[in-house]
PAKOL-486459 format. One line per 4 residues: number of its first residue (from 1); their letters; for each residue y, x, z of C-alpha. Coordinates in nm, 2 decimals, decimal comma, padded with zeros to 4 digits. Example, Ala and Ser with C-alpha at 12.3 -4.5 7.8 and 13.67 -1.06 7.14 Angstrom:
2
1	as	-00,45/01,23/00,78; -00,11/01,37/00,71 $
END
This chain:
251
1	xxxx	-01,99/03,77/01,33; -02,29/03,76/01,08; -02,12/03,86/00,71; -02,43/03,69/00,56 $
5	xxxx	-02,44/03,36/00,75; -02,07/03,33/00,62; -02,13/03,37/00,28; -02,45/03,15/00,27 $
9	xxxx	-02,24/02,89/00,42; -01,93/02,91/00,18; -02,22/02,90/-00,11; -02,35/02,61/00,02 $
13	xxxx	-02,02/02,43/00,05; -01,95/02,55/-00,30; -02,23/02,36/-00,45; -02,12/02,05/-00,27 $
17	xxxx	-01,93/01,91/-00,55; -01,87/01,58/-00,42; -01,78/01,70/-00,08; -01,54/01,95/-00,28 $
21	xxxx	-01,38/01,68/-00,50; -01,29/01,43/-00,14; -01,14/01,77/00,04; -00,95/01,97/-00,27 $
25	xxxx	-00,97/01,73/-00,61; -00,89/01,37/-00,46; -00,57/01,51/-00,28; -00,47/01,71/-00,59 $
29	xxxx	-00,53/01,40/-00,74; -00,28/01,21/-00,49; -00,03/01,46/-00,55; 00,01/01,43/-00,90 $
33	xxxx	00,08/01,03/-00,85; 00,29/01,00/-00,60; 00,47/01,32/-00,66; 00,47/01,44/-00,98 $
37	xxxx	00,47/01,14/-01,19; 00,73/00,99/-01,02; 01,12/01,03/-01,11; 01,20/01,04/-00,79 $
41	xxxx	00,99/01,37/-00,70; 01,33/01,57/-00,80; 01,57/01,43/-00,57; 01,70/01,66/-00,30 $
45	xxxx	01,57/01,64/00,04; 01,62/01,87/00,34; 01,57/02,27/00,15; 01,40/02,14/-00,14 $
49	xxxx	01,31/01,78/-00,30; 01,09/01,53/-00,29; 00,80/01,65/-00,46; 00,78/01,95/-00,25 $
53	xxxx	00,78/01,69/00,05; 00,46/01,52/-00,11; 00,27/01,87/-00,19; 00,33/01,97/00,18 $
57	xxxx	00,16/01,63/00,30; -00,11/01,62/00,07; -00,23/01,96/00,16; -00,18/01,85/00,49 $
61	xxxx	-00,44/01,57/00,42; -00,70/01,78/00,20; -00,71/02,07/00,44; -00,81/01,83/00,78 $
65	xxxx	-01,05/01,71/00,54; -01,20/02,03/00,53; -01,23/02,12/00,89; -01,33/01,79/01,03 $
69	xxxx	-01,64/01,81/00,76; -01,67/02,15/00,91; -01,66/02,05/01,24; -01,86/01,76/01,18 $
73	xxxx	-02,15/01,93/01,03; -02,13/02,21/01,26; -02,25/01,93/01,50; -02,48/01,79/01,37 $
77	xxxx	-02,70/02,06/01,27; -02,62/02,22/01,64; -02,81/01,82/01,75; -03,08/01,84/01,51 $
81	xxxx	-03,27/02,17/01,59; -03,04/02,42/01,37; -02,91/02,52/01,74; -03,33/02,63/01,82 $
85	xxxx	-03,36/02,79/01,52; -03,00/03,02/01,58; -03,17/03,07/01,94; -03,44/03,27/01,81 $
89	xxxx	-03,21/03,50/01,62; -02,94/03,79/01,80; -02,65/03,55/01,65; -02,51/03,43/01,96 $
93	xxxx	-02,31/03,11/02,02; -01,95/03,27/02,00; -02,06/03,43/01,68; -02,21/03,11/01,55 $
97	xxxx	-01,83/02,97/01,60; -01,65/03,24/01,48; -01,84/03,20/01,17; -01,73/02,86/01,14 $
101	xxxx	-01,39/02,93/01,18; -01,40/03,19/00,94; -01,56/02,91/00,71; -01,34/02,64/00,78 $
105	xxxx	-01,01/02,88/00,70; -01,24/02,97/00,37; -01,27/02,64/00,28; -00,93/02,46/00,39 $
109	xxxx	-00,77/02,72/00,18; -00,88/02,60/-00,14; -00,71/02,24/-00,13; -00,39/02,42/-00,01 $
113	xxxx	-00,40/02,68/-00,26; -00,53/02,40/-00,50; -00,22/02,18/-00,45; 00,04/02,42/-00,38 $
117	xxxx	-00,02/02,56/-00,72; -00,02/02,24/-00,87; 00,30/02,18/-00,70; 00,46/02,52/-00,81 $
121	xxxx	00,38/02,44/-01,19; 00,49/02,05/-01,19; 00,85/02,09/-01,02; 00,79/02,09/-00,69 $
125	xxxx	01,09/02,30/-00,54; 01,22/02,47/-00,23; 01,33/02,79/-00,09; 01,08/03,03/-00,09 $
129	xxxx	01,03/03,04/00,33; 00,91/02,65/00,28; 00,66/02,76/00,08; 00,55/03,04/00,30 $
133	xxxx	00,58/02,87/00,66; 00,49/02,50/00,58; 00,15/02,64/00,38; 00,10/02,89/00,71 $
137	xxxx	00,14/02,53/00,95; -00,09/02,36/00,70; -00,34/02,63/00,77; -00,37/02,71/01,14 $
141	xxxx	-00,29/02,39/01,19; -00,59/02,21/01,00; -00,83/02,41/01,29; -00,72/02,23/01,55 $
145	xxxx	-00,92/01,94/01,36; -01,26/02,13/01,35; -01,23/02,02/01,73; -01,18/01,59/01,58 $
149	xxxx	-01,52/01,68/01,38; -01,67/01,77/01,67; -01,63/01,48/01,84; -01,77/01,24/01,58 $
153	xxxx	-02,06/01,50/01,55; -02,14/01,53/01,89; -02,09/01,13/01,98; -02,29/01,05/01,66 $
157	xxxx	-02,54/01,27/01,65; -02,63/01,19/01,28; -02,59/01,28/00,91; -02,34/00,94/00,90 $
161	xxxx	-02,10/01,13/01,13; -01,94/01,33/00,92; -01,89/01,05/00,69; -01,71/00,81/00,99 $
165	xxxx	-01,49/01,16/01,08; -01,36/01,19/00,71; -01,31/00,79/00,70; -01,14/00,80/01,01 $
169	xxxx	-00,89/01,03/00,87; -00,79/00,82/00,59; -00,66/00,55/00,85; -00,50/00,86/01,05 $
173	xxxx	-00,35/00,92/00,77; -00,17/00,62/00,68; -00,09/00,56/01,06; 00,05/00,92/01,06 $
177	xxxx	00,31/00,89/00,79; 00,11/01,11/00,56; 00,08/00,87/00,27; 00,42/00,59/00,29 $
181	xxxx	00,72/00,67/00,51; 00,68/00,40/00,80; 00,97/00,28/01,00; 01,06/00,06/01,28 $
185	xxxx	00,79/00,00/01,48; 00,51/00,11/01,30; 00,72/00,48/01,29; 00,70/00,44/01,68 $
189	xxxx	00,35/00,41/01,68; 00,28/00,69/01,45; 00,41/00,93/01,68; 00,15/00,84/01,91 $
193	xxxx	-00,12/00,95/01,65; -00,34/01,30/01,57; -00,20/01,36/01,22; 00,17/01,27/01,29 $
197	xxxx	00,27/01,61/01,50; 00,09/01,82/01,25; 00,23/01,70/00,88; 00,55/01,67/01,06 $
201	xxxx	00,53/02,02/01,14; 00,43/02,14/00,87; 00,72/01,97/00,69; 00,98/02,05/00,93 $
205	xxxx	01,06/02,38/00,73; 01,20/02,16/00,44; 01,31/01,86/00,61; 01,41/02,06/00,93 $
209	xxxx	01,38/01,73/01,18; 01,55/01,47/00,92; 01,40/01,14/00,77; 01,43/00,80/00,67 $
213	xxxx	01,39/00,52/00,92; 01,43/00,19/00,75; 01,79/00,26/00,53; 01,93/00,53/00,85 $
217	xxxx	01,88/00,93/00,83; 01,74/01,03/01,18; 01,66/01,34/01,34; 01,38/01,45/01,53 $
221	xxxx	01,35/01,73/01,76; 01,08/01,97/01,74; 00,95/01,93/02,04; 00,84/01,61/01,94 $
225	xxxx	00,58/01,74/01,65; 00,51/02,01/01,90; 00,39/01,77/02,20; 00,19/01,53/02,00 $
229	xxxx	00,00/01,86/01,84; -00,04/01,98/02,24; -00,20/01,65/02,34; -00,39/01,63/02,11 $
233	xxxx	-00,57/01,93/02,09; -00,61/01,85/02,49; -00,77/01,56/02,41; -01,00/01,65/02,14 $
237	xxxx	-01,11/01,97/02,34; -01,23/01,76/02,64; -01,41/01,52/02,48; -01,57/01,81/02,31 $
241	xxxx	-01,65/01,98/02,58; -01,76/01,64/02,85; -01,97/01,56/02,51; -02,13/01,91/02,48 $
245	xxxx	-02,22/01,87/02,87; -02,37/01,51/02,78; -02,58/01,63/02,53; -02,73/01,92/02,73 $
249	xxx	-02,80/01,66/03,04; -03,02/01,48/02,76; -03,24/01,76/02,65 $
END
């Protein structure tokens, strides 16, 4: 790994304002509505209350943001020569993803670290092992959607790529029961979706399997998060991977 190429990329992310703003300061921005201005952000739920629920899923939100952007970009630029130019260098193509890892984790830290502290000044409570292992979750599991940028990057092939990935993730989102608890059937359906089995894992330290469906508590075993997570990944890897193999049968 190339020290240099990582701190040239996180300098050019860091004078990306409005790219900044979508992955850190618009789900900061969330949080604060729909956690801490509202009364009920106090009321118990699972090992801590309601606006510790909210933190935990918009963190969830901003740091996918980050990696799929990643992701995304590391794509494109891959498709539109960068790839030719890294060829003529000793960086080799694990390096060139290590680096991007590294990056992602760089960069999907700051709207976790952003919103958790937020969260820690604004009442947003819980025993301290929520904090620790829901933040962890948030973290390793945001990578796993380097892969969904990928995709759109690699199917794409253009600048607008990283812009359908990110807008993608907003319906995701909703669909996943990130934003407004769903129940019925909608709920049923979320579980069939990316983000579900990863902001349900990373809640599951507070909540630890319980939610609302409709007016009834239910509980949800962990297997459940844990298999959606799997499949997904599976998913997202092999269309990476039979869209990698595309893209070298056009050249």
């Amino acid at each position: 790994m190339n020290p240099t190429i990582v701190m040239l990329e996180l300098k050019r992310m860091a004078r990306d304002y409005v790219g900044l703003f979508f992955i850190a300061g618009l789900p900061a921005f969330m949080y604060v509505i729909f956690g801490v201005s509202q009364a009920f952000g106090d009321q118990d739920i699972g090992r801590g209350n309601v606006s510790l629920y909210i933190m935990i899923s918009m963190a969830v939100y901003g740091a996918v943001t980050a990696t799929v952007s990643i992701g995304g970009g590391a794509a494109v630029e891959r498709m539109q020569g960068w790839g030719r130019q890294l060829g003529l260098t000793p960086l080799r193509d694990a390096a060139y993803v290590a680096t991007k890892a590294v990056v992602a984790l760089a960069i999907a830290c700051i709207p976790i670290a952003l919103i958790y502290g937020i969260g820690a000044t604004t009442g947003a409570k819980g025993d301290w092992q929520v904090w620790l292992y829901s933040a962890v979750i948030v973290l390793l599991g945001a990578l796993v959607f380097a892969l969904y940028g990928l995709v759109f990057g690699l199917a794409f092939r253009s600048e607008s790529a990283v812009g359908a990935a990110s807008g993608s993730l907003v319906i995701f989102a909703f669909l996943g029961n990130i934003f407004i608890p769903l129940s019925g059937v909608m709920l049923t359906i979320a579980k069939f979706t990316p983000l579900y089995g990863f902001v349900s894992l990373a809640r599951y330290p507070l909540t630890e399997g319980y939610g609302i469906d409709g007016n009834e508590t239910v509980h949800e075993a962990l297997w459940i998060p844990v298999a959606n997570v799997a499949v997904w990944t599976i998913i997202l890897a092999t269309l990476t991977v039979f869209l990698v193999r595309r893209s070298r049968g056009r050249q």
